[in-house]
DSSP file (Angstrom, degrees, kcal/mol; ACC not computed):
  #  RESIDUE AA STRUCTURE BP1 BP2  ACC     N-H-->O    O-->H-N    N-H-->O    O-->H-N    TCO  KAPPA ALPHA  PHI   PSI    X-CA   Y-CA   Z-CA
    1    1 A X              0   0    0      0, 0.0     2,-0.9     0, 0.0    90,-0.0   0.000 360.0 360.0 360.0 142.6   31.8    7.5  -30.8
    2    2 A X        -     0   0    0      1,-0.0     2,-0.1     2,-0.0    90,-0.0  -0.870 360.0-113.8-131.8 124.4   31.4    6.2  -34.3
    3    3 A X        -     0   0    0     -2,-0.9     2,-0.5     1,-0.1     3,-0.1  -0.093  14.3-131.0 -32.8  91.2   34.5    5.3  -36.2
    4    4 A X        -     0   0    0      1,-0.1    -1,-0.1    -2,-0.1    70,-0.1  -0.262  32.0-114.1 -35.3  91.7   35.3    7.0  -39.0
    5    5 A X        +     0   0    0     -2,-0.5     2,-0.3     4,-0.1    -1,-0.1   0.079  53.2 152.8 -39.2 115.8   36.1    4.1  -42.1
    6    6 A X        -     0   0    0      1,-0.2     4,-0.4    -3,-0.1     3,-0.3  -0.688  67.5 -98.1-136.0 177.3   39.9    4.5  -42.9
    7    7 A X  S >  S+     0   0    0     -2,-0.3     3,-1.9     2,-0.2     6,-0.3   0.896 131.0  58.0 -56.0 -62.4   42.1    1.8  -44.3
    8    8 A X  T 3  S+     0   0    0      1,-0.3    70,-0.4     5,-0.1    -1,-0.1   0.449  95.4  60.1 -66.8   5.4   43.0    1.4  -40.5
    9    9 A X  T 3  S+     0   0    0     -3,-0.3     2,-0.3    68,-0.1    -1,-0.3   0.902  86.2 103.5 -94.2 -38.9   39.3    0.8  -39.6
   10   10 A X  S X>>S-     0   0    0     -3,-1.9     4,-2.3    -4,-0.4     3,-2.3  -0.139  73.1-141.8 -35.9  90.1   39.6   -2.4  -42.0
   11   11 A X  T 345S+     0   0    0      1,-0.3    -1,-0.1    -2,-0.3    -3,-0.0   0.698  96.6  43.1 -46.7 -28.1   39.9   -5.3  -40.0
   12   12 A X  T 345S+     0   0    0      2,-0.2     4,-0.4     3,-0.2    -1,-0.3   0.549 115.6  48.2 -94.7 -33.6   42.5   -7.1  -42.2
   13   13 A X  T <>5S+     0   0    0     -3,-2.3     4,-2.3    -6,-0.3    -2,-0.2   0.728 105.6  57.9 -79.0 -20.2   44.7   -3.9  -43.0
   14   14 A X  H  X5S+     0   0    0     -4,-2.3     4,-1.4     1,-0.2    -2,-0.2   0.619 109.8  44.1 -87.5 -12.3   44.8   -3.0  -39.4
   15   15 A X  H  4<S+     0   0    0     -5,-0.6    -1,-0.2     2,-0.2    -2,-0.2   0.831 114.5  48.0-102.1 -18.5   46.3   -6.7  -38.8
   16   16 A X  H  >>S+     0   0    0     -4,-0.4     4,-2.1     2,-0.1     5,-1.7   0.759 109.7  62.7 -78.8 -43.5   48.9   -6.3  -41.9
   17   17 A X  I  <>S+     0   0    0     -4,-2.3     5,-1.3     1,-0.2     6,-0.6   0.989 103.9  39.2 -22.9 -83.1   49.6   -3.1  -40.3
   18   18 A X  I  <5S+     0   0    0     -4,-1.4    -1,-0.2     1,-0.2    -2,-0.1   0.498 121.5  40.6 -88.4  11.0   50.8   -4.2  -37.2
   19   19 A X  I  45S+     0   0    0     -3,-0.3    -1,-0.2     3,-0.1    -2,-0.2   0.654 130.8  22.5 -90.5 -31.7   52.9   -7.1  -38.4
   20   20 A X  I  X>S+     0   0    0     -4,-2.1     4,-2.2     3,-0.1     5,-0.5   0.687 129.0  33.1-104.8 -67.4   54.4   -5.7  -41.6
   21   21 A X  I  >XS+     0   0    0     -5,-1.7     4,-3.3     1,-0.3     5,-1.0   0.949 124.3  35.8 -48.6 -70.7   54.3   -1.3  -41.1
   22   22 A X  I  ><S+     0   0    0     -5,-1.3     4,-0.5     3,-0.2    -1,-0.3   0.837 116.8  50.3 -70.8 -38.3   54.7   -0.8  -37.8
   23   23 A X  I  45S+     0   0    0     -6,-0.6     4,-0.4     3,-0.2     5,-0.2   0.856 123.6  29.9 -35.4 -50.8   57.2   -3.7  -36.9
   24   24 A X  I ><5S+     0   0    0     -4,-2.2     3,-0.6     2,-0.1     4,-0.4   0.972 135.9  25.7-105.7 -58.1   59.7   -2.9  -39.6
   25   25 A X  I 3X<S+     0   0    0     -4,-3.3     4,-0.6    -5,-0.5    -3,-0.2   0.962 126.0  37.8 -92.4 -40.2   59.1    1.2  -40.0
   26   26 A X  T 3<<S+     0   0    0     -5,-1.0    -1,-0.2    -4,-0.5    -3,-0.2   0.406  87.8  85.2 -94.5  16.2   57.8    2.3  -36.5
   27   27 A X  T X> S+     0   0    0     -3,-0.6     3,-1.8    -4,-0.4     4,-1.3   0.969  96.5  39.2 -79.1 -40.7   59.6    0.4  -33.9
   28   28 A X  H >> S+     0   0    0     -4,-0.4     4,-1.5     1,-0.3     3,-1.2   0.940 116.9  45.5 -60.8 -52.2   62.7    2.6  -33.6
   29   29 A X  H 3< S+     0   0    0     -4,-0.6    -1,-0.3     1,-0.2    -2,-0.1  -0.032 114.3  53.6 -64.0  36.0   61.2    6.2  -33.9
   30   30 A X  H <4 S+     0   0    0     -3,-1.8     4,-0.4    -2,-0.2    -1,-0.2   0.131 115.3  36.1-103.1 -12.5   58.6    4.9  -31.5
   31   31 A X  H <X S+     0   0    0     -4,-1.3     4,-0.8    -3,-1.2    -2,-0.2   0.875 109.9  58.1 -54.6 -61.4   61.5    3.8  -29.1
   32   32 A X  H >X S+     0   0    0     -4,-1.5     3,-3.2     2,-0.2     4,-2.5   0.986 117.0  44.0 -61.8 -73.6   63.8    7.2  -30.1
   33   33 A X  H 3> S+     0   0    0      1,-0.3     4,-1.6     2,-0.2    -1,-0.2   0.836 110.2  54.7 -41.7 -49.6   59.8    9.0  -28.5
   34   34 A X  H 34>S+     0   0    0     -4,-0.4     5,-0.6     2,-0.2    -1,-0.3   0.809 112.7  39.7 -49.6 -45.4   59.7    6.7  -25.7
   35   35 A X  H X<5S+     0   0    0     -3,-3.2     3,-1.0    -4,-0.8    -2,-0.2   0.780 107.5  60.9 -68.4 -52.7   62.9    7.7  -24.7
   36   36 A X  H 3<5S+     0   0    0     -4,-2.5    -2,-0.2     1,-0.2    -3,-0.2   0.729  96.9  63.8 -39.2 -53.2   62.5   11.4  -25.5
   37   37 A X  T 3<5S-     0   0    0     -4,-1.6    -1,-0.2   100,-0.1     3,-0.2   0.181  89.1-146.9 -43.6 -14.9   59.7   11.7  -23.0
   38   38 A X  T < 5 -     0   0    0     -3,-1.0    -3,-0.1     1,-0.2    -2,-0.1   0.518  23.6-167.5  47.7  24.8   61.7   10.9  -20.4
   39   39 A X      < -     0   0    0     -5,-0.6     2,-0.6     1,-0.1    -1,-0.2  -0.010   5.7-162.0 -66.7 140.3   58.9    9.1  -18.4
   40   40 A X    >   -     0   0    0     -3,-0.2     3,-1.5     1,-0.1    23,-0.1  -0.897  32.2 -78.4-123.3 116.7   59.3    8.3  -15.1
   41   41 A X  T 3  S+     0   0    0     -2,-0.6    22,-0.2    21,-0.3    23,-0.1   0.601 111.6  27.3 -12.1 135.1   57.3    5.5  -12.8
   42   42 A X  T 3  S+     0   0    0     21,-0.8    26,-0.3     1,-0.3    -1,-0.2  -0.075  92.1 128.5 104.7 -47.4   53.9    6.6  -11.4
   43   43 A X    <   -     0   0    0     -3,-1.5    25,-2.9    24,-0.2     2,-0.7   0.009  61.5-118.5 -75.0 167.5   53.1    9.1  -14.3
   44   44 A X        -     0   0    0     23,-0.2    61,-2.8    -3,-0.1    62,-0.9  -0.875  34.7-166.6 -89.7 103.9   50.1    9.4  -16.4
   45   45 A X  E     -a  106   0A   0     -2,-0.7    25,-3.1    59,-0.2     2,-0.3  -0.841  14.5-166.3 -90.9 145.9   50.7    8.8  -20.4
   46   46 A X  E     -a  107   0A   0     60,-1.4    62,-1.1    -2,-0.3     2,-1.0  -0.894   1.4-169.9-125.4  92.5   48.7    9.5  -23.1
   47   47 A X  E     -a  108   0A   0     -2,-0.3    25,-2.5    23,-0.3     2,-0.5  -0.683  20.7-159.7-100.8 117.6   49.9    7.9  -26.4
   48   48 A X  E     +ab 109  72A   0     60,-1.8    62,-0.6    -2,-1.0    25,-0.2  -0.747  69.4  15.7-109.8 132.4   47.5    9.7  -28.7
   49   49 A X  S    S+     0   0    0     23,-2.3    61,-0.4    -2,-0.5    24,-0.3   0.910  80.6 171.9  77.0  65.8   46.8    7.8  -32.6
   50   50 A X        +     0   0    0     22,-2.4     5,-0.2    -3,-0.4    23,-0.2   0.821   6.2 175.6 -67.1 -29.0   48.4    4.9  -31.0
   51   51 A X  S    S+     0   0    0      1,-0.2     2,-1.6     2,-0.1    -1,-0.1  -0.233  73.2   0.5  21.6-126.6   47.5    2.5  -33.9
   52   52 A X  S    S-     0   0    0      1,-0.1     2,-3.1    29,-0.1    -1,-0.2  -0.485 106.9-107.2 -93.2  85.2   49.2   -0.9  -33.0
   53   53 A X  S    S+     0   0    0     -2,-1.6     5,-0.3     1,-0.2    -1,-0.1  -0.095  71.3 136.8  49.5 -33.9   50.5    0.2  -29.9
   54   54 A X  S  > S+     0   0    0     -2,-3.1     4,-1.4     1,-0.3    -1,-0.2   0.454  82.2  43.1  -7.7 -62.3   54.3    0.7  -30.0
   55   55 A X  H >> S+     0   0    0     -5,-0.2     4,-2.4     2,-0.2     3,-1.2   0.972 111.8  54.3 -63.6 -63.5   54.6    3.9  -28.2
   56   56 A X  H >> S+     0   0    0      1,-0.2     3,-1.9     2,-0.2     4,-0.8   0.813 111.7  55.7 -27.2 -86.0   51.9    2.8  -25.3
   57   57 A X  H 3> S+     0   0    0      1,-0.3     4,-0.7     2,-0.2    -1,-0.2   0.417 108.2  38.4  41.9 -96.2   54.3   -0.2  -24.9
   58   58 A X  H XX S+     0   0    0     -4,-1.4     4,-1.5    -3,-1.2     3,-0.9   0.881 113.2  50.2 -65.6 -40.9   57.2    1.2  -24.4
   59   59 A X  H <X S+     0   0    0     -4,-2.4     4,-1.4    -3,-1.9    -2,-0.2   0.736 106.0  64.7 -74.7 -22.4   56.1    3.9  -22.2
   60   60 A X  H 3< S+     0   0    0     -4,-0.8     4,-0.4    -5,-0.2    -1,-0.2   0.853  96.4  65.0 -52.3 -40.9   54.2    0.8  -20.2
   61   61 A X  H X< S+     0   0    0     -3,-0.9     3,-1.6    -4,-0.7    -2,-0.2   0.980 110.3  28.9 -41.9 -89.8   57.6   -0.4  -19.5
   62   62 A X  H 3< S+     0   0    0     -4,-1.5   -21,-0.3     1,-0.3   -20,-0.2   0.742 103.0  66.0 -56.5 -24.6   58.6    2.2  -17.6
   63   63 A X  T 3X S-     0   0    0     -4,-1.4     4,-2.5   -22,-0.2   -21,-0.8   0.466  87.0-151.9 -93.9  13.2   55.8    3.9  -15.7
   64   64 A X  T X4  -     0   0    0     -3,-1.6     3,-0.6    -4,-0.4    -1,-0.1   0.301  47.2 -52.2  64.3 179.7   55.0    0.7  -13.4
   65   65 A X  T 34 S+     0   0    0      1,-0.2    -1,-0.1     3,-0.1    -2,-0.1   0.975 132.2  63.7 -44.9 -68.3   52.3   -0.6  -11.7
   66   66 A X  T 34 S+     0   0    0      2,-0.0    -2,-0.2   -22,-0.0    -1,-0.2   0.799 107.6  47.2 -32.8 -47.4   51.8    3.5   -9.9
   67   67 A X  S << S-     0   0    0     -4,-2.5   -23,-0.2    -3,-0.6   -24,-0.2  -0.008  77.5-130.8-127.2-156.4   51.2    4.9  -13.2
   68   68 A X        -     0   0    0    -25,-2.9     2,-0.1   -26,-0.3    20,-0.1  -0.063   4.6-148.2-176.7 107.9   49.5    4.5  -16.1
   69   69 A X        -     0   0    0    -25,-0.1    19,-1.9   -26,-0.1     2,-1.2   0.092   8.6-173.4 -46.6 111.4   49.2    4.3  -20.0
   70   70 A X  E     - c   0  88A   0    -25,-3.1   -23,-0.3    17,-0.2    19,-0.2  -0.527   3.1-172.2-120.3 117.6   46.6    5.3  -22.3
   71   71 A X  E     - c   0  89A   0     -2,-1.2    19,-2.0    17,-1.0     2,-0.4  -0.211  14.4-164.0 -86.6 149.1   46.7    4.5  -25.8
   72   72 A X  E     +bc  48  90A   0    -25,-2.5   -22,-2.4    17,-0.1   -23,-2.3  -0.964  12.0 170.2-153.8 143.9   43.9    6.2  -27.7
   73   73 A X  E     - c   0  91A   0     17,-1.7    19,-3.7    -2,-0.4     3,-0.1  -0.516  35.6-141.8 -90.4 144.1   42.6    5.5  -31.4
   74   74 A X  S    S+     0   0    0     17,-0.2     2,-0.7    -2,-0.2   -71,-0.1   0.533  90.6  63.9 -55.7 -46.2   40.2    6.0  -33.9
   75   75 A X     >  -     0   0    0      1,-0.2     4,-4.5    17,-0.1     3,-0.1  -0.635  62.4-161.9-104.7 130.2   40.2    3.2  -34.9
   76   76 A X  T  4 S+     0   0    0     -2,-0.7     5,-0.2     1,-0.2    -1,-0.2   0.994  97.4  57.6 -51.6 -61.4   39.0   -0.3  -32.8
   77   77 A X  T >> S+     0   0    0    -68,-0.2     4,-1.0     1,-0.2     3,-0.6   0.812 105.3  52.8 -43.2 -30.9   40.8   -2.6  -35.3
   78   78 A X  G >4 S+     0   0    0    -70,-0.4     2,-1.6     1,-0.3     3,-0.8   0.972 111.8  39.9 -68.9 -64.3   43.9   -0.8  -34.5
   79   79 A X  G 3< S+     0   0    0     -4,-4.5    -1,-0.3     1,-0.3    -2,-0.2  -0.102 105.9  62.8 -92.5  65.1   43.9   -1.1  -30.9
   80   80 A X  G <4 S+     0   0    0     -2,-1.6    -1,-0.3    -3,-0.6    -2,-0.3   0.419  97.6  60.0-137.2 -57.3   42.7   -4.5  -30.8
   81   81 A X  S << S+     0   0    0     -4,-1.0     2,-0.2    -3,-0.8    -2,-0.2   0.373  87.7  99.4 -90.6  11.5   46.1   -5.5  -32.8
   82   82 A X  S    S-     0   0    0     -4,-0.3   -30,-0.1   -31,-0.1   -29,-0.0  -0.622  89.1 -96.0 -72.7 152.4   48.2   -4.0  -29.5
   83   83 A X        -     0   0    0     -2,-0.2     2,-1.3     1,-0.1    -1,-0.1  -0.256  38.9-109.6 -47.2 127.5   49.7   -6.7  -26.7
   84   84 A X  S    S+     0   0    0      1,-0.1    -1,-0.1     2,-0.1    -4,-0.0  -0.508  71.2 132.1 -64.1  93.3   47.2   -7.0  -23.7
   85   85 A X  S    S-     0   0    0     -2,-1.3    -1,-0.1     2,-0.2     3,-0.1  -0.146  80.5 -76.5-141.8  64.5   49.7   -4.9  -20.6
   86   86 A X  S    S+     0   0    0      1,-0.2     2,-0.3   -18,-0.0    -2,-0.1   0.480  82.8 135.8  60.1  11.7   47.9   -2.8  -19.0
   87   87 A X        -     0   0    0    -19,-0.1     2,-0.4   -17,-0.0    -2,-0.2  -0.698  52.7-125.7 -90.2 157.9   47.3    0.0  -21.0
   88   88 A X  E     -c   70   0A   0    -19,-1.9   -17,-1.0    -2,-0.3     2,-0.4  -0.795  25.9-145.5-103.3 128.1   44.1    1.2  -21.2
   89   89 A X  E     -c   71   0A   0     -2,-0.4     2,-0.3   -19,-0.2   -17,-0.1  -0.762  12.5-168.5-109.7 140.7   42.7    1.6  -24.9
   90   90 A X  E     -c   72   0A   0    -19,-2.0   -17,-1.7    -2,-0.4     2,-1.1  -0.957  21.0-154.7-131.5 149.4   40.4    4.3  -26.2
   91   91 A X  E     +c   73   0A   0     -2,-0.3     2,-0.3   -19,-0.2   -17,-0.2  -0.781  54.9 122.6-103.9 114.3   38.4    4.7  -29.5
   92   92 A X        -     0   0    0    -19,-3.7     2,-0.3    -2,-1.1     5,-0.1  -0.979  64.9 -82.6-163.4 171.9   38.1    8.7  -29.6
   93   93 A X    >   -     0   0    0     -2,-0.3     3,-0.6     3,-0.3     5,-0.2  -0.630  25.6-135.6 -84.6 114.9   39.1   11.7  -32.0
   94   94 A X  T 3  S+     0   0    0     -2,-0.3     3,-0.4     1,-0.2    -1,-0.1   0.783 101.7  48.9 -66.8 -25.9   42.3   12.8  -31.8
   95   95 A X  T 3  S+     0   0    0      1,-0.2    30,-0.3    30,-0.1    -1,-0.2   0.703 118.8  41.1 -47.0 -31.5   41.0   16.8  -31.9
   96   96 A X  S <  S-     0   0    0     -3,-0.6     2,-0.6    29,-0.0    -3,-0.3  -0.648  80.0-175.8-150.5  57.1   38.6   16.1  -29.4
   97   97 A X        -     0   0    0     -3,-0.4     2,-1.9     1,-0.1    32,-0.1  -0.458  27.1-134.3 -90.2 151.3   39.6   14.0  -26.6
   98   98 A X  S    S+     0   0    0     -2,-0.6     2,-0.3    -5,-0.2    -1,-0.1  -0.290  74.1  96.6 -63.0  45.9   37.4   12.7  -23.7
   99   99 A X  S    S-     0   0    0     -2,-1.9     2,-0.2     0, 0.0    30,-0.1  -0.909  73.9-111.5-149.0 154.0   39.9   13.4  -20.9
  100  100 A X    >   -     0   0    0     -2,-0.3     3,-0.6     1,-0.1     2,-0.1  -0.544  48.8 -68.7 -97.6 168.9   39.8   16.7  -18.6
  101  101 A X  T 3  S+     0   0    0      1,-0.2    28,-0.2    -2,-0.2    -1,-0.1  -0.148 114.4  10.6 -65.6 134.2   42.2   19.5  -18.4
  102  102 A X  T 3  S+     0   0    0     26,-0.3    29,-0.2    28,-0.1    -1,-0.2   0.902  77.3 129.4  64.6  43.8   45.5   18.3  -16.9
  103  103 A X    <   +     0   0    0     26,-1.3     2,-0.2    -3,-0.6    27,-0.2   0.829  57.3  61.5 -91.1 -29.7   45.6   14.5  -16.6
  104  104 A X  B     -e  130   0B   0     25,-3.0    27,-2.7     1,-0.1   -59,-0.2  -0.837  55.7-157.9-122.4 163.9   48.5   13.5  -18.0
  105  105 A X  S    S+     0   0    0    -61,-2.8    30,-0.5    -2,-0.2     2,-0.2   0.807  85.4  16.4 -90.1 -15.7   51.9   14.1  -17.4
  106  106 A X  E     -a   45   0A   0    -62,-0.9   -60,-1.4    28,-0.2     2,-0.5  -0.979  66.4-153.7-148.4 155.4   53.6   13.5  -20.6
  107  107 A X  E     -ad  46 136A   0     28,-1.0    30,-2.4    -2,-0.2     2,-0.3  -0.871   9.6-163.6-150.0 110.3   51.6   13.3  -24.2
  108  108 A X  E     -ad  47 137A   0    -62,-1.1   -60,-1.8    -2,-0.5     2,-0.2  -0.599   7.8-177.2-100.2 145.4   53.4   10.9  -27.2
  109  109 A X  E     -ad  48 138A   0     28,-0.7    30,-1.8    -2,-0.3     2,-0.6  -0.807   9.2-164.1-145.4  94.4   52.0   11.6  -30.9
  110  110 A X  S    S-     0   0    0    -62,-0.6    30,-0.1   -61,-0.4   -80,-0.1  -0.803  74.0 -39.5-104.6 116.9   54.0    8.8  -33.4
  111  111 A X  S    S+     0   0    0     -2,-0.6    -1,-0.2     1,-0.1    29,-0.1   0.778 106.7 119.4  21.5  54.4   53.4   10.2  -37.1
  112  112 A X    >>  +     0   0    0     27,-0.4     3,-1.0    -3,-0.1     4,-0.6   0.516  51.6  78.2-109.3 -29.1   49.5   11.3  -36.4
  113  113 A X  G >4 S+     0   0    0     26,-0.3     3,-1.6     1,-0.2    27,-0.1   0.965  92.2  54.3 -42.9 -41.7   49.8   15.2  -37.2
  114  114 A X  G 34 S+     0   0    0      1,-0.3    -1,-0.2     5,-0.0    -2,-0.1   0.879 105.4  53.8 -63.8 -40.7   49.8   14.5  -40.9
  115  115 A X  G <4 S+     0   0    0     -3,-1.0     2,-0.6     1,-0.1    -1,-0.3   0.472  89.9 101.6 -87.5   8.9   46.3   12.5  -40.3
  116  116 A X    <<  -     0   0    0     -3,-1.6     6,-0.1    -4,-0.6    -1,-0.1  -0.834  60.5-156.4-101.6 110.0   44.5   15.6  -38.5
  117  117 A X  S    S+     0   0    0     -2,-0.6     2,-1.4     1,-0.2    -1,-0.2   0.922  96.1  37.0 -39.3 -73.7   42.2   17.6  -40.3
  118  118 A X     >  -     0   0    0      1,-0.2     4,-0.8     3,-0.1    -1,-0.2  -0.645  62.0-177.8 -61.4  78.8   42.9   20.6  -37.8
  119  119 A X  H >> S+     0   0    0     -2,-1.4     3,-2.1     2,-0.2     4,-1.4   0.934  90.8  56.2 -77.5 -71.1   47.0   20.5  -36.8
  120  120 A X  H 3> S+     0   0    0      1,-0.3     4,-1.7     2,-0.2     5,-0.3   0.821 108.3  44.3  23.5 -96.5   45.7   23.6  -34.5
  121  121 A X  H 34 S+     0   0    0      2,-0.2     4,-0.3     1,-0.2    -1,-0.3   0.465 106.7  53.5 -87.6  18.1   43.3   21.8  -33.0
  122  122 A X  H <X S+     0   0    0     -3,-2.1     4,-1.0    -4,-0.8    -2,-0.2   0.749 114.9  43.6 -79.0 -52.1   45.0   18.6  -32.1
  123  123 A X  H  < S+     0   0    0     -4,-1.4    -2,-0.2    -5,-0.2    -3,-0.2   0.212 102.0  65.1-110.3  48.4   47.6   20.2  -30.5
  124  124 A X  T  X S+     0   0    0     -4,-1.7     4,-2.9    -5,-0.2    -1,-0.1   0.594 113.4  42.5 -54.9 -55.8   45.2   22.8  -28.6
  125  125 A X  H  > S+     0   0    0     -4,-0.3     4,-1.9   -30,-0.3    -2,-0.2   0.757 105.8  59.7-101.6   9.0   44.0   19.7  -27.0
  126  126 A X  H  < S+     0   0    0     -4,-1.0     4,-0.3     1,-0.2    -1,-0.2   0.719 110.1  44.7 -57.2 -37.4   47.1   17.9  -26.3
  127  127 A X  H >4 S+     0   0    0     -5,-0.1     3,-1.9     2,-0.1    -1,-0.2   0.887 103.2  59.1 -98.2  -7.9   48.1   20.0  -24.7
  128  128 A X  H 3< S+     0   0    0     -4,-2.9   -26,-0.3     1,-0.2    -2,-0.2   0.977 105.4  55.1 -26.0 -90.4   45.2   20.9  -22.7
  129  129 A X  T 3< S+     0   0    0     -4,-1.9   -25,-3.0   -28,-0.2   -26,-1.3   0.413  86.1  94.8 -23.1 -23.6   45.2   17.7  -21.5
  130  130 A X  B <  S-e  104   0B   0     -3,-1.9     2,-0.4    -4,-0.3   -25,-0.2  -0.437  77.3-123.3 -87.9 144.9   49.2   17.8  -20.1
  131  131 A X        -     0   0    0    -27,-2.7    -1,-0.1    -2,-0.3   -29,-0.1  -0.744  54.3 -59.1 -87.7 139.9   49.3   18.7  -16.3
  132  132 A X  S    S+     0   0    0     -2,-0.4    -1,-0.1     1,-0.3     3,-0.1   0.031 130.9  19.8 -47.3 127.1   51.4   21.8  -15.6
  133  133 A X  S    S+     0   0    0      1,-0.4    -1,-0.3    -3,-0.1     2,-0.1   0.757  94.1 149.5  52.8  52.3   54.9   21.2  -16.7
  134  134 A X        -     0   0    0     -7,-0.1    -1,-0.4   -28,-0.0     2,-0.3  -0.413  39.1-128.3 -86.1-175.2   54.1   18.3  -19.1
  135  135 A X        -     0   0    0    -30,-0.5   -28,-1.0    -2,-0.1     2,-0.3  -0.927  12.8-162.2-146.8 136.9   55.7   17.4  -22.0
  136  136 A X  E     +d  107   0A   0     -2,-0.3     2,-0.6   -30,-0.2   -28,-0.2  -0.897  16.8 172.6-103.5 132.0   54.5   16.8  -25.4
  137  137 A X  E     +d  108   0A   0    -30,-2.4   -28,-0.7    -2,-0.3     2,-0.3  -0.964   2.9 163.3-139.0 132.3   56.4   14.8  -28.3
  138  138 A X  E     -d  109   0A   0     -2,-0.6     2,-0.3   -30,-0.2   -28,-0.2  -0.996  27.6-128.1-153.5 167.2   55.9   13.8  -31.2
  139  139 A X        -     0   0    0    -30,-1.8   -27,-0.4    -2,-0.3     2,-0.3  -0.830  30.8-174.6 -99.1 132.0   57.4   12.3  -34.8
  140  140 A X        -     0   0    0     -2,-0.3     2,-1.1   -29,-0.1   -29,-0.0  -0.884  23.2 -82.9-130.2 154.0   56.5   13.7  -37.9
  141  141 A X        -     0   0    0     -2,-0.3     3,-0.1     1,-0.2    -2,-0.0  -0.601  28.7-121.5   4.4  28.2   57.0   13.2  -41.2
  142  142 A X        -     0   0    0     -2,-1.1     2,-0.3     1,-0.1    -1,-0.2   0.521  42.7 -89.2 -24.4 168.9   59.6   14.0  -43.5
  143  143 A X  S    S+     0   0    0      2,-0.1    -1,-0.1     0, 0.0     2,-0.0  -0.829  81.2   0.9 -85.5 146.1   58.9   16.3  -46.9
  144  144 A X  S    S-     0   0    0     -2,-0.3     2,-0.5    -3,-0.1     0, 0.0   0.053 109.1 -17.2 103.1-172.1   58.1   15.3  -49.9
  145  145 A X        -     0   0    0      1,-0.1     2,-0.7     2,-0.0    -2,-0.1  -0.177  59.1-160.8 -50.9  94.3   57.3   11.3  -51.4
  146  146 A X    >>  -     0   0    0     -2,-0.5     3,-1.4    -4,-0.1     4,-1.0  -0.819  17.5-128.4-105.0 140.5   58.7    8.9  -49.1
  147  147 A X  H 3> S+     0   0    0     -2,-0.7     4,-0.5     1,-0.3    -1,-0.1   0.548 101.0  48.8 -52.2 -30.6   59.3    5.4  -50.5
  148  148 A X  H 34 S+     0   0    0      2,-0.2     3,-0.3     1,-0.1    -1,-0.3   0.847 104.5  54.8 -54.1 -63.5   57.6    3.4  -47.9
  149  149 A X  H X> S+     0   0    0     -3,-1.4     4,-2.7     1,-0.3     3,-0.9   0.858 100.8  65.8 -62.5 -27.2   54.3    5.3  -47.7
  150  150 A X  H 3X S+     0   0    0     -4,-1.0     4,-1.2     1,-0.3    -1,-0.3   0.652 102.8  36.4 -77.0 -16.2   54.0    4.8  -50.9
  151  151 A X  H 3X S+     0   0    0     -4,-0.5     4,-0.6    -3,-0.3    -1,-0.3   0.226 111.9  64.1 -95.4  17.3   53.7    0.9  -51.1
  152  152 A X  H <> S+     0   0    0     -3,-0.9     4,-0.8     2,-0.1    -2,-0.2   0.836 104.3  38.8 -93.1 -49.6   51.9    1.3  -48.2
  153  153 A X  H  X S+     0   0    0     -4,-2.7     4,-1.6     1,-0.2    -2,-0.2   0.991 111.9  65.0 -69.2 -53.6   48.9    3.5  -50.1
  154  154 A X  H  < S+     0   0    0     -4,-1.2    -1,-0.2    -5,-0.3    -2,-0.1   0.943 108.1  46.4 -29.0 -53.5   49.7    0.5  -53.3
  155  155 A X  H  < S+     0   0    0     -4,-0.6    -2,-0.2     1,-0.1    -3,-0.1   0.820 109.0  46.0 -70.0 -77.5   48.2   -2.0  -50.6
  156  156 A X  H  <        0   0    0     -4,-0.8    -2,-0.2     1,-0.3    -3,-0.2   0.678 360.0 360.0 -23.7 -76.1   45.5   -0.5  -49.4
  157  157 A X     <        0   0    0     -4,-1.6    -1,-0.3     0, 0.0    -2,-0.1   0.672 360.0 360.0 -55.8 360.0   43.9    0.5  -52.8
């Protein structure tokens, strides 16, 4: 697949990213998710828009050696700035992911709905993907101008 050029494709944003953004605004809702999911050793996760890992992570914690995380991207720069534990990283399209019907048991989404051309079809194929009686979660957004994103778009341009 070839990467679609974002801010987060930037090798140098993607590494301010996951020291500065995600440290100080996404570790707790990406805990709160972790938690939510209720994953339990052995199972198959799918932490889909992973950027710098957080969600994979956590969910690594728990699902042991037996089971097993996969963090998935567009963008390489991104999942190059997550911790080397044993999740398995992929650079794919969150609409359109490379996995067969029913593989994972639980399916994490941390503030990616908002970045999908298609909200339809992202989660048509999240949940494809969950094996019968998964569970899907994810964190979204609040409405309207929130203070954060907005010196977040100030760096980048």
């Amino acid at each position: 697949m070839r990467e679609k050029s974002t801010p987060y494709s930037d090798p140098t944003l993607a590494e301010y990213y996951a020291k500065a953004s995600a440290k100080y605004q996404f570790h707790q809702p990406a805990h709160d998710l972790v938690a939510h999911l209720k994953i339990s050793p052995g199972q198959r996760i799918l932490d889909v828009g992973s950027g710098s890992g957080l969600i994979a992570s956590g969910a690594s914690l728990v699902t042991g050696s037996s089971g097993f995380v996969c963090a998935l991207d567009g963008s390489i720069e991104m999942l190059k700035q997550q911790k080397t534990n044993g999740v398995i990283r992929v650079v794919a399209n969150a609409q359109d992911l490379p996995f067969e019907n029913d593989t994972f048991d639980r399916v994490a989404a941390g503030f990616v709905i908002t970045h999908l051309p298609d909200h339809s079809q992202g989660l048509s194929e999240w949940t494809r993907v969950l094996r019968p009686n998964g569970f899907l979660a994810a964190t979204v957004w609040q409405t309207g101008a929130i203070k954060v994103s907005e010196v977040w778009k100030n760096i980048v341009k």
